[in-house]
C-alpha positions as CSV (number, residue, x, y, z in Angstrom):
1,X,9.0,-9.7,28.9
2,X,11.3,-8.8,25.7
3,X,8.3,-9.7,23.6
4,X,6.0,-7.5,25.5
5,X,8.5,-4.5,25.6
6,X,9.0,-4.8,21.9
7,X,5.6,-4.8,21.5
8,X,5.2,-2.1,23.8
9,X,7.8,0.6,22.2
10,X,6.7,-0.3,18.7
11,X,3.2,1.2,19.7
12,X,4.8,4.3,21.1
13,X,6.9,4.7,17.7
14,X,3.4,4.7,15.8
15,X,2.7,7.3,17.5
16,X,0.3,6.7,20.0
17,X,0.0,9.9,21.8
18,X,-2.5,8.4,25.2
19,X,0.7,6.7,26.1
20,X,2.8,9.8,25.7
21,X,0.6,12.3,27.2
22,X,0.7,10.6,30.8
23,X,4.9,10.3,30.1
24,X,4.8,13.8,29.2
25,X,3.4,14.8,31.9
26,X,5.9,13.4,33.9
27,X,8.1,15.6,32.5
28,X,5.9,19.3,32.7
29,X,6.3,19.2,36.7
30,X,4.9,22.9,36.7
31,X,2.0,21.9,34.8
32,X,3.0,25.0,31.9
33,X,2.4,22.9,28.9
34,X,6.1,23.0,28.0
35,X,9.1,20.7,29.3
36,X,12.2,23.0,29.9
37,X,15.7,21.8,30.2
38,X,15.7,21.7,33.9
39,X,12.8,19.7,33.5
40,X,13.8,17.3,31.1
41,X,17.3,16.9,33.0
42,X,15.5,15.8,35.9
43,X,13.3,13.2,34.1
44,X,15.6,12.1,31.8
45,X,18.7,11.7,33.5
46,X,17.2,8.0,34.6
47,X,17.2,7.0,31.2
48,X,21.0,7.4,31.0
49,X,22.2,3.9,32.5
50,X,19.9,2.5,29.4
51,X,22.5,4.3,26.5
52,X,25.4,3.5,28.8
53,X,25.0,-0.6,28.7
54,X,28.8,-0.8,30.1
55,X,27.9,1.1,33.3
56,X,31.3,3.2,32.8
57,X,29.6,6.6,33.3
58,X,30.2,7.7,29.9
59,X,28.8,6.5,26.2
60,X,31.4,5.7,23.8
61,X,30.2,6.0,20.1
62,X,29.4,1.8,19.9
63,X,27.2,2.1,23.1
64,X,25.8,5.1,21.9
65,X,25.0,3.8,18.0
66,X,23.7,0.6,19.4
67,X,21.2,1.9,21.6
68,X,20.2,3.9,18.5
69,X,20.0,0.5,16.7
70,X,17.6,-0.9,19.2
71,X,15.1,1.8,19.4
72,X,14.9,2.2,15.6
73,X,14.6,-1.9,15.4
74,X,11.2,-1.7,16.2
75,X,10.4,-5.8,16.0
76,X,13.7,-6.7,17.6
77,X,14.9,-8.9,14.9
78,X,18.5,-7.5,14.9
79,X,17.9,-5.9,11.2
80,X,16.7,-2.5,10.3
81,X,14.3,-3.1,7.3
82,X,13.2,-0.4,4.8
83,X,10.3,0.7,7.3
84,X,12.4,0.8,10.5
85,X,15.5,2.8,8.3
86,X,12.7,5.3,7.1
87,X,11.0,5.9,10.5
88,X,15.0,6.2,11.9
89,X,15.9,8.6,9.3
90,X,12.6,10.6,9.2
91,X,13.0,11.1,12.8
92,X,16.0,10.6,14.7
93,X,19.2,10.3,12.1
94,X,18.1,11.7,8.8
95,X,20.0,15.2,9.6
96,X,23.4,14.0,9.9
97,X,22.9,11.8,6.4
98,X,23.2,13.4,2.6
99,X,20.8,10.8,1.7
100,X,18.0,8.2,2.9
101,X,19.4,6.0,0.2
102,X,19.7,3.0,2.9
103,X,21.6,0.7,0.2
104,X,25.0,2.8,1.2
105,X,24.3,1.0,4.6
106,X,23.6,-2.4,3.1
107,X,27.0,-3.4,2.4
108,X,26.2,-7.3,1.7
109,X,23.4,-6.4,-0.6
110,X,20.5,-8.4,1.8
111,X,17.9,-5.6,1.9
112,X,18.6,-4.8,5.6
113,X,20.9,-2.8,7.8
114,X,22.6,-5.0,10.3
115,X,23.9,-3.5,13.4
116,X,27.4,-3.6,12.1
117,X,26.7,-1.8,8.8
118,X,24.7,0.7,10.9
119,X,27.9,1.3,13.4
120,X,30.1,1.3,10.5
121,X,28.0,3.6,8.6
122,X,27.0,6.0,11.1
123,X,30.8,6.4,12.5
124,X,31.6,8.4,9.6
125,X,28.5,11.1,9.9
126,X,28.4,14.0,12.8
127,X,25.9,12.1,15.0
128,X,27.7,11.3,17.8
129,X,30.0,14.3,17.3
130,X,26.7,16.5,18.0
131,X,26.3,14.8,21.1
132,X,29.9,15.0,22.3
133,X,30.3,18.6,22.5
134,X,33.7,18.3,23.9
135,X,34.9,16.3,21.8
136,X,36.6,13.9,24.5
137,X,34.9,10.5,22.8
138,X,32.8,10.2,25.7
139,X,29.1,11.5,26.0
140,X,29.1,11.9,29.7
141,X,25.2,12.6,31.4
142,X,24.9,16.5,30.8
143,X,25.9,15.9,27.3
144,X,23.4,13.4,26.5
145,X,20.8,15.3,28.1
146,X,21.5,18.3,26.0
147,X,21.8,16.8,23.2
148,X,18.6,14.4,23.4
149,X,16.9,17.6,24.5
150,X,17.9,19.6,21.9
151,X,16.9,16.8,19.1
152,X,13.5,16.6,20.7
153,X,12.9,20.4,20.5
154,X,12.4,20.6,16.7
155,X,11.4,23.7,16.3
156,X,14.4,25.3,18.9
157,X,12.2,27.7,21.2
158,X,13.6,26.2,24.4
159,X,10.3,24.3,25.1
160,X,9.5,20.5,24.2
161,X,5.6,20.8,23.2
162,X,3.7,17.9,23.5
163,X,4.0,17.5,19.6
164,X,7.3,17.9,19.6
165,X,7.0,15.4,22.9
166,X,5.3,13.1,20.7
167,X,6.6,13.3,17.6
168,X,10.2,12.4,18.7
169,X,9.4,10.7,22.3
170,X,9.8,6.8,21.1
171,X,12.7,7.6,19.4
172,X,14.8,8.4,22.7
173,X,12.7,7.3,25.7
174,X,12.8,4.0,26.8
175,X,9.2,1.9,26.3
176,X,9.4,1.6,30.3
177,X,9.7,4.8,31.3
């Protein structure tokens, strides 16, 4: 089952947009060609308990950078390699880095980013931080909805388009959904 849903997510990261557009219409419930907040809230809040792998009620920045980890770690192998770093910082991270020089990352020099030199890493960018608007080191449900919403909506008009839907879709919905 892992294998399949590996399998699974890494063809919705390529972008295939047959599998998004049925998702995607999940989320336009009035059928305007758009996905509002409201909408999105209401679709996405059952992806929550997926980020929140401690089943506290809140994310804490190790739950939240993990589950980062994994989507980017498209072949499950518990390494990001050059790829999977690019398609990460090209589409979910790259905006809270200076660089996409991954080798700052790479602390033991092996040519991939293991989940602890990601967490390190990361903890010292804004990521999180734009997710935890009030700063309490929890991203509680409304918080992550805003924030994944906001990430999606590329170009800020309010309204996740289906490019915008695909374009960014893998990168925070789960390959089940």
């Amino acid at each position: 089952m892992k294998t399949l849903k590996a399998s699974l997510f890494t063809m919705l990261l390529l972008g295939s947009s047959v599998a998004f557009s049925q998702v995607y219409d999940d989320f336009d419930t009035n059928m305007d060609g758009g996905i509002d907040q409201t909408e999105f809230n209401e679709s996405y809040s059952e992806t929550y308990e997926q980020w929140d792998t401690n089943r506290d009620g809140t994310i804490d920045d190790r739950e939240f950078y993990d589950t980062t980890y994994d989507r980017v770690d498209t072949n499950s192998d518990e390494y990001l390699d050059a790829n999977e770093w690019n398609e990460g910082y090209d589409n979910v991270y790259g905006e809270y880095l200076e660089t996409n020089d991954n080798t700052q990352f790479d602390v033991d020099g092996d040519q991939r980013i293991s989940r602890d030199e990601y967490y390190t890493g990361m903890r010292d960018t804004d990521y999180y931080n734009s997710f935890d608007t009030n700063r309490d080191n929890r991203i509680d449900e409304d918080e992550m909805n805003e924030g994944v919403y906001n990430s999606m909506d590329g170009n800020q008009d309010g309204t996740i388009d289906r490019d915008e839907y695909d374009r960014f879709g893998s990168s925070y919905l789960d390959a089940e959904y």
